[in-house]
C-alpha positions in Angstrom: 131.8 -50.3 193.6 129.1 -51.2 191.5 128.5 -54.7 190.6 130.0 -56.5 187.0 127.7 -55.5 184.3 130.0 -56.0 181.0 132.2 -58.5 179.5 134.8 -57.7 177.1 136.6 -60.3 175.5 140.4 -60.5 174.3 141.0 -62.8 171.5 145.1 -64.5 171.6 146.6 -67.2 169.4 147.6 -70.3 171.6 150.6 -70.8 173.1 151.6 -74.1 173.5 153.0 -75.7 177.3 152.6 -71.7 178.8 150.1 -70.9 181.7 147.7 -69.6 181.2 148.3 -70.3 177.3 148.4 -67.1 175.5 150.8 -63.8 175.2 150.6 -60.6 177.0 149.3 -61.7 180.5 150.8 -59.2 182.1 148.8 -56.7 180.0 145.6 -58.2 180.3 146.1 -58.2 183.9 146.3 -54.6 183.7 143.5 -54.0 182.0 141.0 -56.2 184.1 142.6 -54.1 187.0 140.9 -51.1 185.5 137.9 -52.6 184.0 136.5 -53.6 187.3 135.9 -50.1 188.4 134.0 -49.8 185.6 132.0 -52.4 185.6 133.9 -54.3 183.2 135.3 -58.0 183.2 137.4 -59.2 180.6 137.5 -63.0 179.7 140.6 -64.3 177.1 140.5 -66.7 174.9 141.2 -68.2 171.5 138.7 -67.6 168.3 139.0 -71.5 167.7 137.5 -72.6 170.9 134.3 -70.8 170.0 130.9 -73.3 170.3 128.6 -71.5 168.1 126.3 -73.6 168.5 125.9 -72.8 172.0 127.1 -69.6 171.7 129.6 -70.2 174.2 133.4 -70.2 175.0 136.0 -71.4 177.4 137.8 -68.6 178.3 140.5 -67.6 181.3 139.8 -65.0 183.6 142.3 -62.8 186.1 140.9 -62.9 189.4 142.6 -60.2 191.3 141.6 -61.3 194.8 143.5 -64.2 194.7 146.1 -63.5 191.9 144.7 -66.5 190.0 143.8 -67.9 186.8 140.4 -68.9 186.1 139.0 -71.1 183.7 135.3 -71.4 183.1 133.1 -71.5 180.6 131.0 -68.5 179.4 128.4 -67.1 177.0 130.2 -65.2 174.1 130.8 -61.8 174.4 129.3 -58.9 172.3 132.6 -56.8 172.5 135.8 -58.4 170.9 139.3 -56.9 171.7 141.7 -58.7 169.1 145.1 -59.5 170.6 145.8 -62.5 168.0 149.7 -62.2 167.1 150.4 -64.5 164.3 153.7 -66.3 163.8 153.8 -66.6 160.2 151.5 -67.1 157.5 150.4 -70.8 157.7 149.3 -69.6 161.6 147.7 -66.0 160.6 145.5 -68.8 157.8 144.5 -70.8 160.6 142.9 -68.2 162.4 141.6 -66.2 159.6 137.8 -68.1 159.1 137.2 -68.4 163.0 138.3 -64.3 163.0 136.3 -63.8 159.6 133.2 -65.2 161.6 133.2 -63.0 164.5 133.5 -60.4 162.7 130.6 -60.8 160.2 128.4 -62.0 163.6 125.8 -59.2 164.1 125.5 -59.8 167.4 129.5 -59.4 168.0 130.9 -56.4 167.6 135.5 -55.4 167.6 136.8 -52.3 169.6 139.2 -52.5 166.5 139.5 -54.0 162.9 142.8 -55.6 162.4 145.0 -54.3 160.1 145.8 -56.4 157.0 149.6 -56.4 155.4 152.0 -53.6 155.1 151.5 -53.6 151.5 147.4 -52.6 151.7 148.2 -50.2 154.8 150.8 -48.2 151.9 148.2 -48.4 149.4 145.7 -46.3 152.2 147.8 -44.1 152.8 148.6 -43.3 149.4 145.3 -42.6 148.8 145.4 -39.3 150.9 148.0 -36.4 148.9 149.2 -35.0 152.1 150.6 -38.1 153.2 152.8 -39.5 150.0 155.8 -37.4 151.1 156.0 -39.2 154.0 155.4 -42.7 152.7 158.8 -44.6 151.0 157.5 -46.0 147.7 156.9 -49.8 148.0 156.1 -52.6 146.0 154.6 -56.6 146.1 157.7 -58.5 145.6 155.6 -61.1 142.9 159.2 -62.8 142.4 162.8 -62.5 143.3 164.1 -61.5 139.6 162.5 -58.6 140.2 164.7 -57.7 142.9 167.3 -56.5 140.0 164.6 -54.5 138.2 164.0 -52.9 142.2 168.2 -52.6 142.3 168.0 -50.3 139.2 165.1 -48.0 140.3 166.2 -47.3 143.9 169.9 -48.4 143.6 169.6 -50.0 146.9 166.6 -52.0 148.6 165.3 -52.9 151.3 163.4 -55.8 151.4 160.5 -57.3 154.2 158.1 -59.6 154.9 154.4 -57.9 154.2 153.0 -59.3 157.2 154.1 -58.7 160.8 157.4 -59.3 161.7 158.9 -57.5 165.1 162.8 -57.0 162.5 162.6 -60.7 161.6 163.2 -61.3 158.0 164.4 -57.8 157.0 167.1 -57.3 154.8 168.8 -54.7 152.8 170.7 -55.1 149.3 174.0 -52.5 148.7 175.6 -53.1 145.4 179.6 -51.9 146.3 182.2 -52.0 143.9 182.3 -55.7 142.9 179.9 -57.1 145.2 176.7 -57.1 147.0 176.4 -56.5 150.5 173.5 -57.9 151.9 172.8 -57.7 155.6 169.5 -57.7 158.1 168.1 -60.4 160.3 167.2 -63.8 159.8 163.7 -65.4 160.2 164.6 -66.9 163.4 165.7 -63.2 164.6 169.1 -63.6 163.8 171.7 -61.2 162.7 173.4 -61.8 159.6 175.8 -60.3 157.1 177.1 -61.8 153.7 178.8 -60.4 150.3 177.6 -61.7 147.3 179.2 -61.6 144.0 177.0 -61.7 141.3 173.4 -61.4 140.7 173.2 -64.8 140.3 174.1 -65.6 143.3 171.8 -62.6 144.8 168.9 -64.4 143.3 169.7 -68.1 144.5 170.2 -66.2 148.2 167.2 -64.5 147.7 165.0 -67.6 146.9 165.9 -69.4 150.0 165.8 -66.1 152.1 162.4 -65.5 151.4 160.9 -69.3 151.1 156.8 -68.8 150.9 156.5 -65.9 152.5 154.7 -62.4 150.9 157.7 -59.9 151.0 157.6 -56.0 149.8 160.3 -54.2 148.5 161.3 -50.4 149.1 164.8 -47.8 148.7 166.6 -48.9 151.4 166.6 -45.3 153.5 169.7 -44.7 155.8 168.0 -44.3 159.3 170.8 -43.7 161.2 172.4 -41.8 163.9 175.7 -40.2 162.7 177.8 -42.7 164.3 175.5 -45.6 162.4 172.9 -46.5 165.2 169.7 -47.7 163.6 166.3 -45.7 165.2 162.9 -45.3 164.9 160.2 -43.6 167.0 157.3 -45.5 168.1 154.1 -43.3 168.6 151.0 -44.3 170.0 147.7 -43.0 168.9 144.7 -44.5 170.7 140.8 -43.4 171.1 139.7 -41.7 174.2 136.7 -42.1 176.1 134.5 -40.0 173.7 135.8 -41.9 170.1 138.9 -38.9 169.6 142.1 -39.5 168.3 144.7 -39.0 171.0 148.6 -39.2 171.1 149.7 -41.5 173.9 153.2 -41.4 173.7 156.4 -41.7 171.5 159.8 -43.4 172.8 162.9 -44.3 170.1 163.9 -47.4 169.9 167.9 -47.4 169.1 169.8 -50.3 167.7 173.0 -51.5 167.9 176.0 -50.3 165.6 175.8 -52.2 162.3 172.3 -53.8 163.4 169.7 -53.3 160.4 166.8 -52.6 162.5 166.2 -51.1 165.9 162.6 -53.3 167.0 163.4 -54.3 170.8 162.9 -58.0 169.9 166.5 -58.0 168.2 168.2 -56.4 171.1 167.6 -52.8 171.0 166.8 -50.1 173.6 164.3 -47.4 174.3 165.0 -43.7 174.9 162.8 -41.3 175.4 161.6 -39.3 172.3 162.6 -35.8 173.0 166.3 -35.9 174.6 167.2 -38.2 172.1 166.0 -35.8 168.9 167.9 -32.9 170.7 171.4 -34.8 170.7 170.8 -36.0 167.1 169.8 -32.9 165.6 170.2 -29.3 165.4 167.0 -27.4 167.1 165.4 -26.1 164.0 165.6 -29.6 162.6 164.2 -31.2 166.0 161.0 -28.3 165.5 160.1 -29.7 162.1 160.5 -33.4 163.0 157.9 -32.8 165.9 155.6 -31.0 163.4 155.7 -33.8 161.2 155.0 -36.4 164.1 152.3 -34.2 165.2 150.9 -33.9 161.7 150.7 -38.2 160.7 149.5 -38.4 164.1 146.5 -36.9 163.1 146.0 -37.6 159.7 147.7 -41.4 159.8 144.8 -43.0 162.1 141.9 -40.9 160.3 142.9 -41.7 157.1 143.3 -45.6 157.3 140.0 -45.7 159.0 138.3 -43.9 156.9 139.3 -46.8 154.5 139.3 -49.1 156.7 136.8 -49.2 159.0 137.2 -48.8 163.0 140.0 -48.9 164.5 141.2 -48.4 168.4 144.7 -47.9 168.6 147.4 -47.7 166.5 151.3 -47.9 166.8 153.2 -45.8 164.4 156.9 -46.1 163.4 158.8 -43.3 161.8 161.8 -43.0 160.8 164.2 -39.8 160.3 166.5 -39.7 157.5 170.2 -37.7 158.0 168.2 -34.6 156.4 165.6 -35.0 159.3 163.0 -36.2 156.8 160.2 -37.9 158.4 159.2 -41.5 156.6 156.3 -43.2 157.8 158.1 -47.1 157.9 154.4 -49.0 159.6 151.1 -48.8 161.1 150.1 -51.4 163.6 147.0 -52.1 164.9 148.0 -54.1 167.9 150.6 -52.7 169.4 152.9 -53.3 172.7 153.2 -50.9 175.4 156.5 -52.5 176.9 158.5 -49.3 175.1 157.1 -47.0 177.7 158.3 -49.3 181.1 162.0 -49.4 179.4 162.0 -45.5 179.3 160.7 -45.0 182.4 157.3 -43.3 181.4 154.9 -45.0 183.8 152.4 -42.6 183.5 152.1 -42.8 179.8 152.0 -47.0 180.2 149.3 -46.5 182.9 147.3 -44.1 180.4 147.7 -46.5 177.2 146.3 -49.7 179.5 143.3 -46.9 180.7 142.5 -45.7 177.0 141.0 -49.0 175.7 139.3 -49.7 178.5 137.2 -46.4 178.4 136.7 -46.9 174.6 135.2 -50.1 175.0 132.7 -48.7 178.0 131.8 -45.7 175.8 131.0 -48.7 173.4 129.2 -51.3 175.5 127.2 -48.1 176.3 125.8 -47.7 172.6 125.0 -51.3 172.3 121.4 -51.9 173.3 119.8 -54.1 175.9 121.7 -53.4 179.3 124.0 -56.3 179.9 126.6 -57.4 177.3 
């Protein structure tokens, strides 16, 4: 086994009275299990604790003989894997200028740009005609009396927050006879279900529903199965050794009856992709839905990086209509892998830990000067 020659760093947001502090340690494990073959150790920390003067950060290590966490100081890495999941606005602000100045260091260099909000990933992918069928139309929500204007175009909405959210903060308006149903999850991820009866009353709702935070606005699309479970399918595009697009994996993600969303952080459940398309739809249908996938699994990642810039990996969700239309619901450019242990797929897990890894070698290996 040849001897450490690389360091790749993974940035995370702090996480307070947790050990080590940060998210996804389970992961990171995982990947410093195949980075040592390679040569490659990763160190994780958080953009704030940078010394630039120094050039220098204190950062944890995994050391896999002893199953420990280290914590030592190092010299700042050259390759920057960005793991930062932001909270809410007021956090993702926070970190912004100490992520800003990483990534305009010459010397520092991202296996992937982050994505921005979902509002200037749409306005990507609109950019490319091949791609608008798939895309629902949405819109900045500047205010919420233009809800009722939204209400009138698309009869009814749907309504979520522009930056990440795992379901929280999702809600969909359904004027009924003489009231409006609106229903969806809370901010604090809880499920909720009210009838309003005037737009008045809509608009005072909506005002303390939505507080500060940026929201978008779309049709709210009925992406059901027929006996009213809420799904999407969850595809993972990543880069392979030699920079080419490659699908990972894809696993649905079901929700309960009556549930607005189907994300596994409000209680839902992961099937594998395939099975589950053949019991919810006739066999021609299930053919076109898997063209579809195969076709914005192409064309999705090479568009928003052409306007873009770089990116590593990306997690699509889609969602399939009742007429087996294919909508493209959000692009994420850091996403889990935890879908593929609850179906069962270790392999593909085991691949999507191995992907990044071989990326960022194929990288370090274009960067000059031996040791990074």
């Amino acid at each position: 086994m040849r001897p450490t020659t690389y360091t790749l760093g993974v940035i995370t947001c702090r996480i307070a009275k947790k050990f080590p502090p940060f998210l996804e340690t389970e992961y990171i494990k995982s990947l410093t299990r195949e980075g040592k073959p390679l040569g490659i150790r990763l160190i994780t920390f958080n953009p704030m604790d940078v010394d630039w003067t120094r050039r220098k950060v204190t950062a944890w290590s995994y050391d896999l003989p002893t199953d420990k966490w280290l914590k030592e100081e190092h010299p700042l890495p050259r390759l920057i894997y960005d793991r930062c999941y932001y909270l809410d606005s007021r956090q993702y602000l926070a970190y912004k200028p100490h992520i800003s100045r990483m990534n305009q260091d010459p010397n520092i260099l991202f296996l992937g740009k982050a994505l921005g909000g979902k509002l200037q990933t749409y306005k990507m992918l609109q950019q490319e005609p091949s791609l608008r069928p798939y895309l629902p139309p949405t819109q900045k929500l500047h205010n919420t009396p233009e809800l009722l204007s939204a209400l009138r175009s698309h009869s009814s909405i749907l309504i979520k927050p522009n930056g990440g959210s795992h379901g929280r903060g999702v809600a969909a308006i359904i004027p009924e006879e003489n009231t409006i149903r609106v229903w969806g999850r809370s901010k604090a991820n809880r499920r909720f279900h009210i009838k309003l009866h005037s737009t008045k009353t809509l608009l005072l709702w909506a005002r303390r529903f939505i507080g500060n935070t940026r929201y978008i606005v779309q049709p709210y699309l009925n992406l059901t199965t027929s006996d009213g479970r809420p799904f999407d399918i969850r595809i993972l595009v990543q880069k392979d050794r030699s920079g080419t697009w490659t699908t990972t994996g894809m696993a649905v993600r079901s929700g309960n009856r009556n549930s607005l969303t189907s994300n596994l952080h409000g209680g839902g459940r992961a099937e594998q992709a395939q099975s589950f398309l053949s019991k919810n739809f006739p066999p021609n249908k299930v053919s076109e839905i898997m063209d579809a996938i195969r076709f914005l699994s192409i064309h999705v990642p090479k568009q928003i990086e052409s306007q873009h810039g770089r990116l590593l990996e990306l997690g699509l969700d889609v969602g399939i209509d009742r007429r087996g239309h294919v909508w493209v619901l959000e692009a994420n450019s850091k996403p889990g892998r935890s879908v593929f242990l609850m179906t069962g797929e270790k392999e593909t897990r085991m691949r999507s830990i191995q992907l990044p890894i071989q990326y960022a070698l194929t990288l370090f290996r274009s960067l000059t000067g031996g040791s990074v």
